[in-house]
MARBA-412035 format. One record per atom (N, C-alpha, C): residue number from 1; y negated, z negated, x negated; atom name. Coordinates in steps of 0.1 Angstrom, whole numbers, always signed. Atoms other than C-alpha are relative to their C-alpha. Layout:
# residues N
SITE,num,Y,Z,X,atomo
SITE,NUM,Y,Z,X,CA .
...
END
This chain:
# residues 201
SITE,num,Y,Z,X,atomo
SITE,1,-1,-13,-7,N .
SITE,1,-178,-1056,-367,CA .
SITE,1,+10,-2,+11,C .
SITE,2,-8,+1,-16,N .
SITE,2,-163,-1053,-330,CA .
SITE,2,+3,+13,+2,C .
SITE,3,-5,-14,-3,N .
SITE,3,-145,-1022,-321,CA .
SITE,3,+9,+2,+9,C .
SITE,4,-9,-2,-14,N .
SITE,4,-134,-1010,-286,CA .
SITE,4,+3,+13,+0,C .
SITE,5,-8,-18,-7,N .
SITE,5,-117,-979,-268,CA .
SITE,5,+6,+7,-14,C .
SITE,6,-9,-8,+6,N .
SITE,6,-98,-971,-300,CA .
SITE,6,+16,+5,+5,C .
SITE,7,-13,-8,-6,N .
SITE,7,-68,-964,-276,CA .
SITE,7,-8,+1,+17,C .
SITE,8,+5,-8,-15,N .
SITE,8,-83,-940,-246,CA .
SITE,8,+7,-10,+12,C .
SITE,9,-6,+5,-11,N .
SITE,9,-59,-959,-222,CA .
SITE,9,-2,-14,+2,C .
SITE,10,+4,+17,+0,N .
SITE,10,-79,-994,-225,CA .
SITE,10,-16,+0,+1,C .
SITE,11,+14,-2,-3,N .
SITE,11,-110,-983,-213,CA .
SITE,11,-6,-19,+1,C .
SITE,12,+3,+14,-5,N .
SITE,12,-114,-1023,-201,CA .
SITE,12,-9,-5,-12,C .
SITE,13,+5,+4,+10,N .
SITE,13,-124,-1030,-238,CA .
SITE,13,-13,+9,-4,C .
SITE,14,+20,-10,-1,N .
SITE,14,-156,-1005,-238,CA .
SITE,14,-3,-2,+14,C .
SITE,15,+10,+8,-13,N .
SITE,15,-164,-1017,-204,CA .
SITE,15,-9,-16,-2,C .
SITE,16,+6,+13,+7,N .
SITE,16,-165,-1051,-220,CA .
SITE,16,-11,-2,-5,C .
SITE,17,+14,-5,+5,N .
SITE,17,-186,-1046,-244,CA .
SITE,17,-11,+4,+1,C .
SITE,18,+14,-9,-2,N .
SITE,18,-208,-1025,-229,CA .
SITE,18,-6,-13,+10,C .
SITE,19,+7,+12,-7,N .
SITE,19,-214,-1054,-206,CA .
SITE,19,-5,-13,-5,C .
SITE,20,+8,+11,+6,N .
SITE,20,-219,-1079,-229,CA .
SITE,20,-13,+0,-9,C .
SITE,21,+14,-6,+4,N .
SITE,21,-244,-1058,-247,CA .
SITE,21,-9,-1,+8,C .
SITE,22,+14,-8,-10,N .
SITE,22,-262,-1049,-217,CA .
SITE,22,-5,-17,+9,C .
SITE,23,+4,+12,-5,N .
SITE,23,-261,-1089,-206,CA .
SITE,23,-10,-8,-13,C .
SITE,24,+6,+10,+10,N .
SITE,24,-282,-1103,-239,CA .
SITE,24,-14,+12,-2,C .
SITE,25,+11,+1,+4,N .
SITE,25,-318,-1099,-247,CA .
SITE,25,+3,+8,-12,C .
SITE,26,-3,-8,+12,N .
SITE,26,-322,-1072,-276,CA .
SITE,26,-3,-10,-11,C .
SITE,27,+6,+14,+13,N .
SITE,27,-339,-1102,-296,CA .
SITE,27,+10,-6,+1,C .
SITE,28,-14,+14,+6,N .
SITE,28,-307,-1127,-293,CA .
SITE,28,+13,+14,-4,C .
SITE,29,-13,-14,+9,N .
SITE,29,-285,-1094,-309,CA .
SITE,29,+0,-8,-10,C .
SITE,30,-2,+5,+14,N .
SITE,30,-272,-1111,-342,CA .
SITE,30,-6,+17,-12,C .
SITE,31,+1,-10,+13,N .
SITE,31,-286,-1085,-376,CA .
SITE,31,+14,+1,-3,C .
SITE,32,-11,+3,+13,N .
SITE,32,-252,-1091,-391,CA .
SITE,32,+14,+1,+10,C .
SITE,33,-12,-8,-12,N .
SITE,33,-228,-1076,-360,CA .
SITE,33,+1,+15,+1,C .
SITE,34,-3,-16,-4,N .
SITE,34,-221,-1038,-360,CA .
SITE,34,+14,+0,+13,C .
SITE,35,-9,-6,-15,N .
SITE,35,-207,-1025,-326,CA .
SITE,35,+7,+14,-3,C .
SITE,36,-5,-17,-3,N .
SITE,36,-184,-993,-321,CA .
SITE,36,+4,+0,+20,C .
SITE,37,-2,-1,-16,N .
SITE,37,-185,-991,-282,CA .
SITE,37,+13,+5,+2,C .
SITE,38,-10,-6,-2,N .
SITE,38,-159,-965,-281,CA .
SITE,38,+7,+10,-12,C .
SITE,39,-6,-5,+14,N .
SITE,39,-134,-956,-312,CA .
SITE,39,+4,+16,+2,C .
SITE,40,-10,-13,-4,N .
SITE,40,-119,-929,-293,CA .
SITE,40,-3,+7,+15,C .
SITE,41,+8,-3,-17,N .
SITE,41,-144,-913,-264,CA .
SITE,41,+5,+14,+6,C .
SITE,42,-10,-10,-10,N .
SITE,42,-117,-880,-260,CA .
SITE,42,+8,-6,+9,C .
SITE,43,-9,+10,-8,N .
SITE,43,-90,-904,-255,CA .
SITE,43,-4,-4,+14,C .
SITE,44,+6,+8,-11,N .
SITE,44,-111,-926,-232,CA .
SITE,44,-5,+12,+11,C .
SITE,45,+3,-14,-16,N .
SITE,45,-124,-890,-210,CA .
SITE,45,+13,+0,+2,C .
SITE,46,-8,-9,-8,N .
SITE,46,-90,-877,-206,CA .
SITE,46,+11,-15,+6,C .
SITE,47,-8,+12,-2,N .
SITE,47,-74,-916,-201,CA .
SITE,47,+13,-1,-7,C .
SITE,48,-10,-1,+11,N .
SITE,48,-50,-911,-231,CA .
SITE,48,+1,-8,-10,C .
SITE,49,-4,+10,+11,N .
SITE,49,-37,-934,-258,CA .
SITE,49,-5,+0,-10,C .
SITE,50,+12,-4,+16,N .
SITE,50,-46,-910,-285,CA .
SITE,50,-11,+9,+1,C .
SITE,51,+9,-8,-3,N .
SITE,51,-67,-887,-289,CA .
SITE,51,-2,+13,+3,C .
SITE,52,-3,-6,+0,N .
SITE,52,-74,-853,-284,CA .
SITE,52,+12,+11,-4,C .
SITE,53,-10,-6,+5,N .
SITE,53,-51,-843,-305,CA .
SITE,53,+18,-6,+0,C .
SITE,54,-13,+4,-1,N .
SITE,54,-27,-863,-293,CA .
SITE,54,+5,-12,-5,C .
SITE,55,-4,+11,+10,N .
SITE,55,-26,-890,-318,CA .
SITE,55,-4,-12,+2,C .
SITE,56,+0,+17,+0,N .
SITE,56,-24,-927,-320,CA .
SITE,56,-9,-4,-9,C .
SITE,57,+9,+0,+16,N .
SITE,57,-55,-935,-344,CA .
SITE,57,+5,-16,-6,C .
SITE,58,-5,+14,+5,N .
SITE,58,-41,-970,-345,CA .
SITE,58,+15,+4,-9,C .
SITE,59,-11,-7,+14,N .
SITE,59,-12,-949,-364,CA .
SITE,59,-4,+4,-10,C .
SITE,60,+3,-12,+10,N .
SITE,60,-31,-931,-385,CA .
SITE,60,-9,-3,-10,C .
SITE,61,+6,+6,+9,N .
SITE,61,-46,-952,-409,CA .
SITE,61,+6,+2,-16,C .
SITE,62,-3,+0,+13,N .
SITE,62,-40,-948,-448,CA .
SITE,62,+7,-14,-7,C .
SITE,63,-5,+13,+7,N .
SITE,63,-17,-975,-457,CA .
SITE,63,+17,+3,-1,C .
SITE,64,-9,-5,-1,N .
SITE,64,+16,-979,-470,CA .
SITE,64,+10,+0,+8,C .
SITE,65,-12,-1,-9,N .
SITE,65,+37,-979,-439,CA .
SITE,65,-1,+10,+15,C .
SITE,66,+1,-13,-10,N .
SITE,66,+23,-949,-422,CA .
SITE,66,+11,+9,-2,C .
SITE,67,-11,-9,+1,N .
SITE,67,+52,-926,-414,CA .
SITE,67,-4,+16,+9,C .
SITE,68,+5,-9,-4,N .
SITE,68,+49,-892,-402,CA .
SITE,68,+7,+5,+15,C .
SITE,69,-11,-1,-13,N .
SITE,69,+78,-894,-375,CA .
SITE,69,-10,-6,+15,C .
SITE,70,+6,+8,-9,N .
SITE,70,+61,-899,-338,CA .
SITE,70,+0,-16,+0,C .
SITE,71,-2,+14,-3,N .
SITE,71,+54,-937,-332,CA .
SITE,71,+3,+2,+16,C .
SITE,72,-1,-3,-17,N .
SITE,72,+61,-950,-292,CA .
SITE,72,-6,-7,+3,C .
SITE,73,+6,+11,-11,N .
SITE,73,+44,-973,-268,CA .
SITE,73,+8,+4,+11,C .
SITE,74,-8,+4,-14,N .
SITE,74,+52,-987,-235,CA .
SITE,74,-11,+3,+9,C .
SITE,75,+12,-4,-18,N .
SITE,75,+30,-972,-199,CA .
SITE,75,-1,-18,+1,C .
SITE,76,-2,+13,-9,N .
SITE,76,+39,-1010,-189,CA .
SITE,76,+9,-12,-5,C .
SITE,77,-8,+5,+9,N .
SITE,77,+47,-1039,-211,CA .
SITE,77,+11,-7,+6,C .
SITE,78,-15,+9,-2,N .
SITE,78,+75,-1057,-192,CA .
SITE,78,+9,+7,+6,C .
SITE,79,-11,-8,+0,N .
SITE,79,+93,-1026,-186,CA .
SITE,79,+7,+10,-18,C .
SITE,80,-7,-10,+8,N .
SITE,80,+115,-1007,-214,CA .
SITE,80,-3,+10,-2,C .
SITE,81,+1,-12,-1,N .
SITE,81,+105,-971,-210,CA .
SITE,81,-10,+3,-13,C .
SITE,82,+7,-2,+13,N .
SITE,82,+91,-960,-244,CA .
SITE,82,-4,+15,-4,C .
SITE,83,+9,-15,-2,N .
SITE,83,+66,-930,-247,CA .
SITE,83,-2,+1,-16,C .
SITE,84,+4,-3,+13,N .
SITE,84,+63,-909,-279,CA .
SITE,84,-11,+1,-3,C .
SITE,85,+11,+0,+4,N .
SITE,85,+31,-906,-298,CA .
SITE,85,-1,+1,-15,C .
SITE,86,+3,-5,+6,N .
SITE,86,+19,-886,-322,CA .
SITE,86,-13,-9,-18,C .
SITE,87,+8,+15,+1,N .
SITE,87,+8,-908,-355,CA .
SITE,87,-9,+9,-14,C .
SITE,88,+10,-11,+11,N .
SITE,88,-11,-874,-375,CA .
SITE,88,+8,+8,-11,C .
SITE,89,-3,-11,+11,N .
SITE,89,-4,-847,-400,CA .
SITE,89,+2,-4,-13,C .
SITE,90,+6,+7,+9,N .
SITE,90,-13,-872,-424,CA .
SITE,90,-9,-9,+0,C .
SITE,91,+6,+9,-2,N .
SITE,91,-28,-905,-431,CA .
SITE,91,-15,+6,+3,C .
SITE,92,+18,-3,-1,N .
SITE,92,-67,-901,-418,CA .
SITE,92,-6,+11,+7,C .
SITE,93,+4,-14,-3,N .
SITE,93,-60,-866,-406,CA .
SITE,93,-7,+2,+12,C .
SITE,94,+9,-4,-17,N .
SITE,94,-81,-876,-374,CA .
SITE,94,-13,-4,-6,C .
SITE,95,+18,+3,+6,N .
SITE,95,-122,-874,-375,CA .
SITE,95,-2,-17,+2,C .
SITE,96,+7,+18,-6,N .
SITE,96,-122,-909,-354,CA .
SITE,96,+3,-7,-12,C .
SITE,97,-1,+10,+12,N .
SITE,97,-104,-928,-388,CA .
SITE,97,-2,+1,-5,C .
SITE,98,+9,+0,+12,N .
SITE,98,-122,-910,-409,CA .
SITE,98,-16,-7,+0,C .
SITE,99,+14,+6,+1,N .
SITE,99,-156,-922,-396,CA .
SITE,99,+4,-11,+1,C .
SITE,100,-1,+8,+1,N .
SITE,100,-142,-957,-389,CA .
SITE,100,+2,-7,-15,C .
SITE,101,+2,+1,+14,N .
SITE,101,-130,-957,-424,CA .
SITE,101,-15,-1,-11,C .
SITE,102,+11,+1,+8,N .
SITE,102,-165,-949,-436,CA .
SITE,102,-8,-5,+5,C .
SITE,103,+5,+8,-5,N .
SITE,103,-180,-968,-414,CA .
SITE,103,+0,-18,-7,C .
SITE,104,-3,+14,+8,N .
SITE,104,-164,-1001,-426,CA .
SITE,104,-6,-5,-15,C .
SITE,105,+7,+0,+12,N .
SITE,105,-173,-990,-459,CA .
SITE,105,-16,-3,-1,C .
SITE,106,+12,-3,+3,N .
SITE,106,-206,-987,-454,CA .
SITE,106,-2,-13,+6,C .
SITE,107,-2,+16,-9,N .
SITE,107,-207,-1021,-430,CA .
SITE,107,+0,-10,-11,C .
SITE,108,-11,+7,+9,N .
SITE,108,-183,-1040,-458,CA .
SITE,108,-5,-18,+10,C .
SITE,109,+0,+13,-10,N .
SITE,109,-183,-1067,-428,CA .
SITE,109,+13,-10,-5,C .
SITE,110,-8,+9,+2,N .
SITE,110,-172,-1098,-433,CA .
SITE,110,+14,-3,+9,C .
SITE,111,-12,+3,-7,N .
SITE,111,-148,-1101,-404,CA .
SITE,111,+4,+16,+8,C .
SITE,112,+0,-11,-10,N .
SITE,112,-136,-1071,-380,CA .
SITE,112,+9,-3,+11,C .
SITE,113,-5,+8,-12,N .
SITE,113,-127,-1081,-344,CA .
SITE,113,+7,+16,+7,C .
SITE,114,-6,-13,-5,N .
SITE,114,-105,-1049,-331,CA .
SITE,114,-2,-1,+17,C .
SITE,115,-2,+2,-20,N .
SITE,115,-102,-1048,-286,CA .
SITE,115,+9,+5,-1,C .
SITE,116,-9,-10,-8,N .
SITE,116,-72,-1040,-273,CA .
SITE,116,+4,-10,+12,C .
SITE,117,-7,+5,-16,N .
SITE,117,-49,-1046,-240,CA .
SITE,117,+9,+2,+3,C .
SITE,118,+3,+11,-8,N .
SITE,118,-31,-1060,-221,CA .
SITE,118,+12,-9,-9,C .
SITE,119,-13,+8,+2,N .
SITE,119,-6,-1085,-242,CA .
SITE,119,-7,-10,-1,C .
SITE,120,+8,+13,-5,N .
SITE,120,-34,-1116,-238,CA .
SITE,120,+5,-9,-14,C .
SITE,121,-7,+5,+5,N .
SITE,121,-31,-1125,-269,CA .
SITE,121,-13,+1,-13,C .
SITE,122,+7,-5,+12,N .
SITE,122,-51,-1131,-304,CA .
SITE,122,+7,+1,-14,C .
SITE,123,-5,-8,+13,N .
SITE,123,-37,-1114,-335,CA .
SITE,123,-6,-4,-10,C .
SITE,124,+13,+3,+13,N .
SITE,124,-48,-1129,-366,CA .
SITE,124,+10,-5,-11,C .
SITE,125,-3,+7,+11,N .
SITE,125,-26,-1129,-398,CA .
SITE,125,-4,-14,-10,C .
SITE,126,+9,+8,+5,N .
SITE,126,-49,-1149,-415,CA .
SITE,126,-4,-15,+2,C .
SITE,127,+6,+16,-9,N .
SITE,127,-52,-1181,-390,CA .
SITE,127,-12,-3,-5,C .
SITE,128,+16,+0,+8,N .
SITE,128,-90,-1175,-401,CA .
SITE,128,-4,-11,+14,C .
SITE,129,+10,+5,-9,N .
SITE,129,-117,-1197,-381,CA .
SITE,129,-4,+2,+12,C .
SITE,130,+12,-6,-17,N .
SITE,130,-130,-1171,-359,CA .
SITE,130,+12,+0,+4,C .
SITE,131,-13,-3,-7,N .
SITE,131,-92,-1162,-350,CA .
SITE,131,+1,-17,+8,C .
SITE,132,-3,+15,-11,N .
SITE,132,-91,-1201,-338,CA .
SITE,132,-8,+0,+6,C .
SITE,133,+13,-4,-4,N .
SITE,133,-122,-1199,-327,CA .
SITE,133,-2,+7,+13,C .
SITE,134,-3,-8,-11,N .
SITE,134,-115,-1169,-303,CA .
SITE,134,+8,-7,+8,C .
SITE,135,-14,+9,-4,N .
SITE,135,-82,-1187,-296,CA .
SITE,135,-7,-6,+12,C .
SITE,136,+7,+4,-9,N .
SITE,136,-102,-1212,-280,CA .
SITE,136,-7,-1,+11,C .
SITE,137,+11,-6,-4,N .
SITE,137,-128,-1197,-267,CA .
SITE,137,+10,+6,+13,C .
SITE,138,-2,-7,-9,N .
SITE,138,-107,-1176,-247,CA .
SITE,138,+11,-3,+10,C .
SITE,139,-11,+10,-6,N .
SITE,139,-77,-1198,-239,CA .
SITE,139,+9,+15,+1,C .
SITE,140,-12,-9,+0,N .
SITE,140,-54,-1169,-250,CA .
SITE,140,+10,-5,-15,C .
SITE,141,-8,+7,+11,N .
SITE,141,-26,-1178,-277,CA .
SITE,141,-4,+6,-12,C .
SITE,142,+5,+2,+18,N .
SITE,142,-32,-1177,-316,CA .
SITE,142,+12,+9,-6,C .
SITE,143,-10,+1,+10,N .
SITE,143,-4,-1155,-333,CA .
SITE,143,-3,+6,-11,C .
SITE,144,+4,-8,+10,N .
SITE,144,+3,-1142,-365,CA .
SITE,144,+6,+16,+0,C .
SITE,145,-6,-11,-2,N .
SITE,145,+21,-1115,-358,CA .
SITE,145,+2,+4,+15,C .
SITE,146,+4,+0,-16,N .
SITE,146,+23,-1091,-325,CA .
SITE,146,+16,+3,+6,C .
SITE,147,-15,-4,-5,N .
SITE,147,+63,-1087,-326,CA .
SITE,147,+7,+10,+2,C .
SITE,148,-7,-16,+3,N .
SITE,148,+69,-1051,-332,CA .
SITE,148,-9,+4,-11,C .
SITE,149,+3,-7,+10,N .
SITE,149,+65,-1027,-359,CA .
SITE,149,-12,+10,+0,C .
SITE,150,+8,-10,+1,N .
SITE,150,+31,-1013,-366,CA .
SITE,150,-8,+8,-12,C .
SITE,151,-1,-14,+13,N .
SITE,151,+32,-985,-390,CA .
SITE,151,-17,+5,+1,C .
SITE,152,+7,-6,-1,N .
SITE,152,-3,-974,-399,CA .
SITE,152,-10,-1,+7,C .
SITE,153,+6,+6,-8,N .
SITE,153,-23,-994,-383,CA .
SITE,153,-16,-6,-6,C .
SITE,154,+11,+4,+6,N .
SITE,154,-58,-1007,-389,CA .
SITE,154,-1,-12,-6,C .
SITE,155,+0,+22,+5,N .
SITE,155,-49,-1048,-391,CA .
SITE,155,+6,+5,-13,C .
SITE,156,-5,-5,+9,N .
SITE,156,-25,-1029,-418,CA .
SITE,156,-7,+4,-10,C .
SITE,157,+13,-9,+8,N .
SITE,157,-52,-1006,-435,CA .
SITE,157,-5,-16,-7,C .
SITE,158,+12,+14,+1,N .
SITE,158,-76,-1042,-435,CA .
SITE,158,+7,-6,-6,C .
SITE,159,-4,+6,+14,N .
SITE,159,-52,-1061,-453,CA .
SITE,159,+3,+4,-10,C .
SITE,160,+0,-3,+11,N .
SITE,160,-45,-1040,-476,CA .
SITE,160,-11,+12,-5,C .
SITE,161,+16,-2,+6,N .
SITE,161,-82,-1033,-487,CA .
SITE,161,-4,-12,-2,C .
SITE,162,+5,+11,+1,N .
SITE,162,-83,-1070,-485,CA .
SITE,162,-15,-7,+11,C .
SITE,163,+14,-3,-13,N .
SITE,163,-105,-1070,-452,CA .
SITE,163,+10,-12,+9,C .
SITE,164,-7,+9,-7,N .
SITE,164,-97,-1096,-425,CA .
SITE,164,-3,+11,+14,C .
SITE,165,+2,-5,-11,N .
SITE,165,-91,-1080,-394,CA .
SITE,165,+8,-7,+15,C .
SITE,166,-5,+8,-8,N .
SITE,166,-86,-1097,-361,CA .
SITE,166,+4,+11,+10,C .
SITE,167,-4,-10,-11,N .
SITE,167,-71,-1080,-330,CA .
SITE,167,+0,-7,+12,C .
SITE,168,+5,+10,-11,N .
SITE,168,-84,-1094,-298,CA .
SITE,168,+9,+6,+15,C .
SITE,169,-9,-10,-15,N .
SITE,169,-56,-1082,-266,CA .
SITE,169,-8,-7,+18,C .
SITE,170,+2,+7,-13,N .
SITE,170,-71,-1088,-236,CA .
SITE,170,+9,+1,+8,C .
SITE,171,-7,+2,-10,N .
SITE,171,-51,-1100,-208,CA .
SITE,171,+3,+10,+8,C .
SITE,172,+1,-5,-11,N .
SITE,172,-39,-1082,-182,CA .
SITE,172,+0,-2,+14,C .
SITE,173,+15,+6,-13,N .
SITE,173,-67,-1086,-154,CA .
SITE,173,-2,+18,-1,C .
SITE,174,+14,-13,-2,N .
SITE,174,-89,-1064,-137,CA .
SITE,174,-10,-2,-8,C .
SITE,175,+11,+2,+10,N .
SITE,175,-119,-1057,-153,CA .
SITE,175,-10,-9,+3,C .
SITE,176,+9,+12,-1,N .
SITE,176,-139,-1082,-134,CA .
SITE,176,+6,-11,-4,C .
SITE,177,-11,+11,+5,N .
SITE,177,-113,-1110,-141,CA .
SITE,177,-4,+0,-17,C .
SITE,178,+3,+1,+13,N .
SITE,178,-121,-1099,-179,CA .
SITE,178,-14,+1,+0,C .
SITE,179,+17,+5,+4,N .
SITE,179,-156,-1098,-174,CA .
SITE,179,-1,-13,+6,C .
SITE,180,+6,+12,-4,N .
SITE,180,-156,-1132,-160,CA .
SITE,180,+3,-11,-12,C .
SITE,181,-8,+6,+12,N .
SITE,181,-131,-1144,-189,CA .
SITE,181,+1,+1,-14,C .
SITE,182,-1,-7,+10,N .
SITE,182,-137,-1124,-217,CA .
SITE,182,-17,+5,-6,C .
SITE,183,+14,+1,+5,N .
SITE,183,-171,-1111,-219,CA .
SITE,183,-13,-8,-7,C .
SITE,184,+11,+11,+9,N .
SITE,184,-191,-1145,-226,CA .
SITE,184,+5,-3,-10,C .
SITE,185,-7,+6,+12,N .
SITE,185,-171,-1149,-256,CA .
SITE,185,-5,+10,-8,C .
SITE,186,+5,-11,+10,N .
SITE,186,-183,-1114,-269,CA .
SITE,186,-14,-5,+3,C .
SITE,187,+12,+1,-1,N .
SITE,187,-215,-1123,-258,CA .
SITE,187,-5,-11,-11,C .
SITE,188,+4,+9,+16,N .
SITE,188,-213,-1153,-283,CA .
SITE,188,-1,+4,-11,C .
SITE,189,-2,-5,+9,N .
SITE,189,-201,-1134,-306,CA .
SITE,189,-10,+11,-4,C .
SITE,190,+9,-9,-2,N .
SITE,190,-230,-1106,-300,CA .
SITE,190,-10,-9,-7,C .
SITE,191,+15,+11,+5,N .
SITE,191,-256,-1136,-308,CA .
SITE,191,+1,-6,-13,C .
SITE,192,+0,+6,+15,N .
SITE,192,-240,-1148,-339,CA .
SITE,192,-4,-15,+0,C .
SITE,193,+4,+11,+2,N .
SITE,193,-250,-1184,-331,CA .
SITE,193,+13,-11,+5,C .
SITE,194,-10,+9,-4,N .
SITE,194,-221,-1202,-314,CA .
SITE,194,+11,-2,-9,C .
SITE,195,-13,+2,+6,N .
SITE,195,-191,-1197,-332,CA .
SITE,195,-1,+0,-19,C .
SITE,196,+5,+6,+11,N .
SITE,196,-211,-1197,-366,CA .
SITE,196,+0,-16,-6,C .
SITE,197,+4,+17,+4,N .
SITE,197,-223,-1232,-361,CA .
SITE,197,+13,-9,-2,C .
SITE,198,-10,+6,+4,N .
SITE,198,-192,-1242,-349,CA .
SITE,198,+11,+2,-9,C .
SITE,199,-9,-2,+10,N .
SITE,199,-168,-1230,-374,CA .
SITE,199,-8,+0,-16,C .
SITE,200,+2,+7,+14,N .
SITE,200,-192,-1241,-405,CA .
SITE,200,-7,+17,-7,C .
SITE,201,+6,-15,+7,N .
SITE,201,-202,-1197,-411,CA .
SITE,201,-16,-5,-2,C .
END
C-alpha cells in the first residue's frame, strides 16, 4: 500500500503519484498494490499540515505514545521556529485515520510505503528489502530512525500491529526535480515487477 498527501502541506507526494499512475498502462498496474492518492484532501485544499480540523493525522493514530498535548513541526527544516499542532481529542478522533485504519485492515498489505517531505530520506525501522531497495533506487539515505519524537504516528501504529511500514521523505526539490527523481521508482513500484524480482518477493 502507498499513501500520499497525509500532511496537506506536501502536496508534491499526491502530485507524484498521481503522475506515476497516469504514466503506466492500466494493464502493467500490479493486482497486489493499493493506492491512497490523498490521505488528507481538506488539508491539501486549504495547504495545511493537518486537517480540517486542525489536526496532525500523522499524530493521531492509536498507539501507545499518543499524547493529547499539541505536537509541533518546523514551516522550514533548517530553521528552529516550531509551530503547534493539534494531535486530536483522542486517538482516531479524525474520519481520515479512521478510514486509513480500516482501510489497512481490509488491504492487510504486506508492506506500507507512507510519502512524505522534504528531509530526503528513507525511514525504515526494519532495514527490510524494499526499504534498501528504495534506498537504492532513489539514492536517498537508509535510516532507522527520523531523529525526533513521533508520538502517534502511523510507522508507530504499524509496528505495533506488527505491520511494516516504510516512510519515503522526498527531497527537497521542485516537483519536476521529484518527478524526474522520484516518480520512476513509484512507477516500479506501481508495476510490482522490478523490485520483486530483485529483492527475491
Amino acid at each position: 500500500m502507498i499513501i500520499a498527501g497525509q500532511h496537506g502541506e506536501e502536496p508534491d507526494t499526491t502530485v507524484a503519484l498521481s503522475r506515476a499512475l497516469r504514466s503506466l498502462p492500466a494493464s502493467d498496474l500490479a493486482p497486489d498494490v493499493a493506492v491512497v492518492l490523498c490521505a488528507n484532501p481538506d488539508g491539501l485544499a486549504l495547504g495545511t499540515r493537518g486537517n480540517a480540523h486542525g489536526v496532525d493525522l500523522n499524530r493521531n493514530f492509536p498507539c501507545a505514545s499518543w499524547r493529547p498535548e499539541p505536537s509541533i513541526c518546523r514551516w522550514h527544516i533548517e530553521e528552529d521556529e516550531f509551530v503547534p499542532i493539534l494531535t486530536g481529542t483522542c486517538p482516531a478522533s479524525e474520519p481520515e485515520t479512521s478510514a486509513l485504519i480500516e482501510l489497512i485492515g481490509i488491504c492487510q498489505p504486506e508492506a506500507i510505503i507512507s510519502l512524505h517531505g522534504p528531509l530526503g530520506c528513507i525511514d525504515d525501522p526494519a532495514t527490510s528489502q524494499l526499504g534498501r531497495w528504495l534506498a537504492s533506487r532513489t539514492a536517498l539515505p537508509l535510516l532507522t530512525e527520523i531523529g525526533y519524537p513521533t508520538p502517534g504516528s502511523m510507522g508507530t501504529w504499524a509496528a505495533e500491529q506488527g505491520r511494516d511500514l516504510i516512510t519515503w521523505e522526498f527531497p527537497p526539490a521542485s516537483i519536476e526535480e521529484i518527478s524526474k527523481t522520484q516518480v520512476p521508482v513509484l512507477m516500479q513500484l506501481l508495476s510490482g515487477i522490478s523490485w520483486k524480482a530483485e529483492t527475491g518477493h
